[in-house]
C-alpha positions in Angstrom: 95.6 89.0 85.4 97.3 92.5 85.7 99.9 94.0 87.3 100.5 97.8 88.2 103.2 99.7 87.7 103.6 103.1 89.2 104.9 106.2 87.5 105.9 109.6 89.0 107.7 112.6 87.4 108.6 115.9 88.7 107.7 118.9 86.6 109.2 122.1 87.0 106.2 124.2 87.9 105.6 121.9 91.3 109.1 120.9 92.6 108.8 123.7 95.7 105.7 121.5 96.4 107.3 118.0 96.0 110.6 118.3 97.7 108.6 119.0 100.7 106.6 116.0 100.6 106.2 113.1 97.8 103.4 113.5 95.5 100.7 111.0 94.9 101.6 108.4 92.3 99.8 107.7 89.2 99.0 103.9 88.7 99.1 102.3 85.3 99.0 98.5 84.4 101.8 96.9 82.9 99.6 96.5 79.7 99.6 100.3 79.8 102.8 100.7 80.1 103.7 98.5 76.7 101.2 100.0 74.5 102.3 103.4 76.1 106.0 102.5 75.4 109.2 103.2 77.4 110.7 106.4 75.8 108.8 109.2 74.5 108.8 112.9 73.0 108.6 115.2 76.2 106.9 118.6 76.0 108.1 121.1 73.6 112.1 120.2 73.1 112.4 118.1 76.3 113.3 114.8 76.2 111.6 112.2 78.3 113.2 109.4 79.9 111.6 106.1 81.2 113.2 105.0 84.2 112.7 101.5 85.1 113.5 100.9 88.8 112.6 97.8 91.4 113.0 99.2 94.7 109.4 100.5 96.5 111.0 101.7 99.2 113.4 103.9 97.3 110.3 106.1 95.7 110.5 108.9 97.3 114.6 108.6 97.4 114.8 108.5 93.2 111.8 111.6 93.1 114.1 113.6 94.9 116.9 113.0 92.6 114.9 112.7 89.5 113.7 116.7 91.1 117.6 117.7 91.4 118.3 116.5 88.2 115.7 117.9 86.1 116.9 121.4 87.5 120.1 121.1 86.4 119.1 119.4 83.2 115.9 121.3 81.9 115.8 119.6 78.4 115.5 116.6 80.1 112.0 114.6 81.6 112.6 111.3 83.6 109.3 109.2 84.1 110.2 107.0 87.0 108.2 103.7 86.9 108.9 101.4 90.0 107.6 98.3 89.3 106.4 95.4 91.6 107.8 92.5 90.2 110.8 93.5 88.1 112.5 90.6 86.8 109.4 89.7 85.1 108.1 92.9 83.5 111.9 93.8 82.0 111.4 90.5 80.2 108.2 91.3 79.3 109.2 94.6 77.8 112.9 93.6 76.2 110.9 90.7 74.5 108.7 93.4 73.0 111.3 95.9 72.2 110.1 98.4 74.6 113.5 98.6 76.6 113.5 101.7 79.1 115.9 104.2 78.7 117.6 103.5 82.3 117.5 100.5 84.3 117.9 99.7 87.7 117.8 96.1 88.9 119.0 94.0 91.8 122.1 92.0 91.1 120.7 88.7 91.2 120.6 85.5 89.1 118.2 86.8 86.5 120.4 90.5 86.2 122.7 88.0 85.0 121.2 86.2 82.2 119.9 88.9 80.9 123.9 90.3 81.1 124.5 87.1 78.9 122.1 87.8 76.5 123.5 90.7 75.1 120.8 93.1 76.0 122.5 95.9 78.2 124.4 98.9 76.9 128.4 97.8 77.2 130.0 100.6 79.8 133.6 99.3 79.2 135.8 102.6 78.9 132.8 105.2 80.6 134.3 107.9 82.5 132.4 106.8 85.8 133.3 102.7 85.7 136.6 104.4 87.2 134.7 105.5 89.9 133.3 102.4 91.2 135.0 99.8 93.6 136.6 96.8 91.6 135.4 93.8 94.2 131.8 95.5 93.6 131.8 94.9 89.6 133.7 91.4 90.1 130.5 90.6 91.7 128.3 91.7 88.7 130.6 90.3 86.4 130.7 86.9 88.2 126.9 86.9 87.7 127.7 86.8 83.5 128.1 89.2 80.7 128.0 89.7 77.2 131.2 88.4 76.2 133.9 90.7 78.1 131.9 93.9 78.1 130.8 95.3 81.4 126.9 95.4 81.3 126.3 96.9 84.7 127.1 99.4 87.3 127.3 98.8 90.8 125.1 101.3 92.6 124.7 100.4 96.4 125.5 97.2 98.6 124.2 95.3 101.3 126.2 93.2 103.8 125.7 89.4 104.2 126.8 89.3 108.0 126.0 87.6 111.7 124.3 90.3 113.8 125.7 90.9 117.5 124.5 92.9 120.0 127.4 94.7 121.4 126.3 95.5 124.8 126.3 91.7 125.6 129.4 91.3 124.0 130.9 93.9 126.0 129.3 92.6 129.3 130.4 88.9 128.4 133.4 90.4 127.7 133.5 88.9 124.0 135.5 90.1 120.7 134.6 90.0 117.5 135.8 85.7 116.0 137.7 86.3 113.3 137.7 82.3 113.2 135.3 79.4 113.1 136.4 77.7 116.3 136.3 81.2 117.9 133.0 81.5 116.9 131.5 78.4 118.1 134.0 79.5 121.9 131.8 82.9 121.8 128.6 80.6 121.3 129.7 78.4 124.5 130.6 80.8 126.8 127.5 82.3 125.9 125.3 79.4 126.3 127.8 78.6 130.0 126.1 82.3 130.6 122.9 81.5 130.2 122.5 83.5 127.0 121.1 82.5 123.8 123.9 82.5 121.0 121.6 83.1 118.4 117.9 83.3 117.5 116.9 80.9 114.6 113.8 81.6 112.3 113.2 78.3 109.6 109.7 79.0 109.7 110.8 81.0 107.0 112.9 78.4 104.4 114.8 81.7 103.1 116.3 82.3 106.1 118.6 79.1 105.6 120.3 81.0 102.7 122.5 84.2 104.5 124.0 81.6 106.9 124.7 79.0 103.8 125.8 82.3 101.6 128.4 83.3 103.8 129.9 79.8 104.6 129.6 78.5 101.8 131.6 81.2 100.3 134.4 80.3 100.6 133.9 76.5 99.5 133.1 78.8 95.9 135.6 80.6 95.3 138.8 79.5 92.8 136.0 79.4 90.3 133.7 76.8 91.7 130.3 77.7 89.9 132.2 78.4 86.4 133.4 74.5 86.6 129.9 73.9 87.9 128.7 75.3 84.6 131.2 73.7 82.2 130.5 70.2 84.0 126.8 70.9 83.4 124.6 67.9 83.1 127.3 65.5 84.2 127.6 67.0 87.7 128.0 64.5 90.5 129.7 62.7 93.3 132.4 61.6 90.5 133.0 65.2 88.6 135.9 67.4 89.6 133.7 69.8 91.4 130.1 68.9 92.6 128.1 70.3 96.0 128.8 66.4 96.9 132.4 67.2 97.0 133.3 71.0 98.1 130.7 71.7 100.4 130.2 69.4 103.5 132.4 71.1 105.8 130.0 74.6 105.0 126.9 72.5 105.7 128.4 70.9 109.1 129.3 74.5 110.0 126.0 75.9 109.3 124.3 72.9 111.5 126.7 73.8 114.1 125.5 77.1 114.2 121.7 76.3 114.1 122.7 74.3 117.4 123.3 76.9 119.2 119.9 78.0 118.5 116.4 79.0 121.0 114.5 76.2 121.3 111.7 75.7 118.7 113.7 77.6 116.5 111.7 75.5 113.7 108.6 77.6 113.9 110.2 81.1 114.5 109.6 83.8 111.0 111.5 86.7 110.2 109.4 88.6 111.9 109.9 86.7 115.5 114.0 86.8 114.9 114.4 90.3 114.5 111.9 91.4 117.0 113.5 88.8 119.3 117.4 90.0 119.0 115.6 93.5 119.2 114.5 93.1 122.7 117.6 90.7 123.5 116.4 87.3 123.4 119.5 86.4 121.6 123.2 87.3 120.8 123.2 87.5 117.5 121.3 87.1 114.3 122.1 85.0 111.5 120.4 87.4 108.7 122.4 90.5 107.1 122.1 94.5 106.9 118.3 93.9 104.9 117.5 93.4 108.3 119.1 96.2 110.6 116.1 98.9 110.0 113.2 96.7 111.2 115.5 95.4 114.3 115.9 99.4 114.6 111.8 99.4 114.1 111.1 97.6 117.4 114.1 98.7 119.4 115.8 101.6 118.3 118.0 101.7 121.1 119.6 98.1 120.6 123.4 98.6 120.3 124.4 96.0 117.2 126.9 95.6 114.6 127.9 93.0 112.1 130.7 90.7 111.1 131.4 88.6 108.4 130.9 84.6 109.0 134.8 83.5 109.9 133.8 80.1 107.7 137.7 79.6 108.0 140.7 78.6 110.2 143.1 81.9 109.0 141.5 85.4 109.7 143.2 86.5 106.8 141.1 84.7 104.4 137.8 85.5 105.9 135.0 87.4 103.5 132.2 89.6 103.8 129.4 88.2 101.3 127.8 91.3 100.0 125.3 91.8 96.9 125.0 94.4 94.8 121.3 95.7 95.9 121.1 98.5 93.0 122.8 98.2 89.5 122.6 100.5 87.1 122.0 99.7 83.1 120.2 101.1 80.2 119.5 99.2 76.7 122.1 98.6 74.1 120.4 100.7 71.7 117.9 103.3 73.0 116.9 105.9 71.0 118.1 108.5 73.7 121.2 107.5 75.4 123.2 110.0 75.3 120.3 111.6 77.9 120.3 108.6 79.7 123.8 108.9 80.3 123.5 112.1 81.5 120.8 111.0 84.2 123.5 107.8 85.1 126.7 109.9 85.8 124.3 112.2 88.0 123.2 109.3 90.1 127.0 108.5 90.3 127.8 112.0 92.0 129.5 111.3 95.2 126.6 113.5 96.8 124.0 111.3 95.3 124.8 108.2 95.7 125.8 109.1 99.1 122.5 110.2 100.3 120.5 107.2 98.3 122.8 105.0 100.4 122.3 106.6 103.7 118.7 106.8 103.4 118.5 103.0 102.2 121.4 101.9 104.7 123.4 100.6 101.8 127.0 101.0 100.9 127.7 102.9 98.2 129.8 101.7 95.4 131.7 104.8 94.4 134.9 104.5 96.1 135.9 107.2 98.6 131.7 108.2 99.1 131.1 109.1 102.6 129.3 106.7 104.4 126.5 107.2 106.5 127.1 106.9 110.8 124.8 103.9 110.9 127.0 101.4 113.5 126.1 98.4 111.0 127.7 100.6 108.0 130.6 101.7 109.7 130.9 97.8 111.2 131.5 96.5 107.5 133.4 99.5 105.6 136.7 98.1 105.9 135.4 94.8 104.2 134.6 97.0 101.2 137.4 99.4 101.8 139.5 96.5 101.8 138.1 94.9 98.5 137.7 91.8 100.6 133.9 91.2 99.7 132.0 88.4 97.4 129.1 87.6 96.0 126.0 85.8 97.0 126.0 81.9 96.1 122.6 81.6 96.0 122.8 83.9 92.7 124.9 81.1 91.1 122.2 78.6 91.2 119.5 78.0 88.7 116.5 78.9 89.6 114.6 75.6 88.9 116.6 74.3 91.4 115.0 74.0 95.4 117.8 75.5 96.8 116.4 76.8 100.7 114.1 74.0 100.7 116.4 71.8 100.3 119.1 73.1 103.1 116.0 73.7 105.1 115.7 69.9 105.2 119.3 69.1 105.9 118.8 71.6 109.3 115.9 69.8 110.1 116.9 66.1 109.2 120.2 66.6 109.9 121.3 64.5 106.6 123.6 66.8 104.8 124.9 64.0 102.1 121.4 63.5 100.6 120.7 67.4 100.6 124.0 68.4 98.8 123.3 64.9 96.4 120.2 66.5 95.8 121.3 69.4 94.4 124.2 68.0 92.3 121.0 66.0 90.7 119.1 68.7 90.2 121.5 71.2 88.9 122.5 68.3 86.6 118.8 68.0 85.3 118.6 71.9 84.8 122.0 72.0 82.6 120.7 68.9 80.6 117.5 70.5 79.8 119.3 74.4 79.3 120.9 75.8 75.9 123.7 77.8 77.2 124.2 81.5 77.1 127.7 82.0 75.5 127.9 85.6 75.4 129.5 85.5 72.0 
């Protein structure tokens, strides 16, 4: 079976050409790609980077920059490859020592146990880690490191947030909850209205996971997952921290919420929630900013914003979940890094970064970058502003482990006990059957 992976560059001699419109990419399988290897002699006394990067959508964003930087840096090629399915091929080529010269990946579960393995360049001390907001790194460095180096930069983030269209809002005259039992008053006096509070979508069992994200947030913090990890194999209803334990109250909120739901809500996709809020079937959206441009797609007139789940009785402590959609890495020992650490501080330019995020209605990372006018951008600045941000839950959990099937069940059985024992017995099977990662 093959894969493809696609690779662009931008030579000198065409850039009028291709900053008008993108050029058509070359296709190469991922076999390709290894016997080819990831960093290369460019043409006469040019360098050539590989860059490794995950996101389809932001070809034509990374061209353009790859364009800019190349004319400011003429000794200097970068070969961007986006790939399909990322988290496999980097293992693929870091088991066969063809690391690229710059990484990008999304923050997730397997960013972080790759972190842990020692395999990405250590940025503690670089010029631009003083650039970036703190709550954004905590995020990476919850996901695991080598050790206590820093093994990532933060390079755009999404927001993890109930949708809510603000022209009903304003015509139901309804603020923003900044609590849980406010929340569930806006849903009643929507529902008294005759208004659908929100639109649910568990056709699609992903869907569970932004709502149980946020609330279950909070349940996490104080170090939750860490005493998860040291627990390990003996997790359960009698260990000091199990799902058993610290999260029912997130799973009865989250059921709460999918009450106030459309009817039929069980057979409802992505697709039929976001073209739904679009055309104001419902209040609000239990999704996060991912989902803003294809709501924009059917209605581009609908008048939204976003707000972090209140999963709490003080308004001070609430959250804004938020991942880190782009981090930025390159190999611990690459035969050109000083180059590739010339292409990573210009990606880190305030102008940069600030027109990647605009275009891919993200949040940049570097403090102080203007953000772009989007009303679902502006909505969650202050959150990151603020520093008052955390990660995604769902990062934290193995991957052998059923996760959105298994909430799905809970929403649909309503037995939240046997769903949370569940994954206390499978997260106990993974650690028993796992070596750990110590990062030392």
């Amino acid at each position: 079976m093959t894969d493809q992976t696609t690779r662009t560059r931008s030579p000198r001699r065409r850039r009028t050409r291709r900053r008008g419109a993108l050029a058509a990419a070359s296709v190469a399988t991922i076999a390709g790609l290894l016997l080819a290897g990831c960093s290369a002699a460019g043409d006469g006394d040019r360098v050539q980077l590989d860059f490794f990067q995950f996101k389809g959508e932001a070809l034509g964003d990374f061209e353009q920059i790859i364009a800019d930087f190349e004319a400011e840096n003429p000794d200097i090629d970068v070969i961007q490859n986006q790939v399909a399915d990322a988290d496999t091929l980097i293992r693929t080529l870091l088991v066969k020592d063809r690391t690229p010269d710059v990484i990008t990946l999304n923050a997730n579960g397997n960013f972080g146990r790759l972190a842990q393995a020692g395999v990405f360049h250590d940025f503690t001390g670089d010029p631009v880690l003083e650039t970036i907001n703190p709550a954004v790194q905590q995020i990476l460095a919850d996901l695991g490191t080598f050790g206590d180096e820093v093994n990532g930069l933060g390079y755009v983030n999404n927001a993890n947030g109930i949708i809510y269209n603000r022209d009903i809002f304003d015509e139901q005259g309804l603020e923003v909850p900044e609590t849980f039992d406010e929340l569930i008053a806006v849903c009643e006096q929507l529902q008294d209205a005759g208004i659908t509070p929100f639109y649910g979508t568990l056709a699609d069992s992903w869907t569970v996971l932004p709502s149980w994200n946020a609330l279950g947030a909070y349940p996490a913090q104080d170090d939750f997952f860490p005493q998860m990890r040291e627990e390990g194999a003996d997790v359960g209803p009698d260990s000091p921290v199990s799902f058993e334990q610290d999260f029912p109250d997130a799973m009865a909120q989250q059921a709460e919420l999918y009450s106030y739901a459309q009817e039929g809500y069980r057979g409802r996709t992505y697709d039929d929630g976001n073209a739904a809020f679009a055309n104001g079937e419902a209040a609000m959206l239990m999704q996060g900013i991912w989902a803003v441009n294809p709501i924009l797609g059917v209605n581009p007139d609908v008048n939204l914003g976003i707000f972090p789940y209140p999963g709490t009785d003080d308004p001070d402590d609430r959250l804004l979940v938020s991942g880190v959609d782009v981090v930025v890495t390159m190999g611990t020992d690459g035969p050109h890094q000083a180059e590739a650490q010339r292409f990573i501080d210009y990606l880190f330019q305030p102008e940069v970064i600030e027109a990647f995020a605009a275009s891919q209605n993200m949040v940049p990372s570097v403090e102080g970058a203007e953000l772009s006018d989007s009303a679902a951008i502006q909505s969650v600045a202050p959150w990151f502003e603020e520093g008052r941000i955390t990660g995604f839950i769902d990062h934290q959990v193995p991957p052998g482990i059923p996760l959105d099937a298994t909430v799905q069940e809970a929403l649909f059985t309503g037995d939240a006990q046997s769903a949370l024992a569940t994954l206390d017995r499978e997260w106990a099977k993974v650690a028993a059957r796992t070596i750990p990662v110590t990062g030392e």
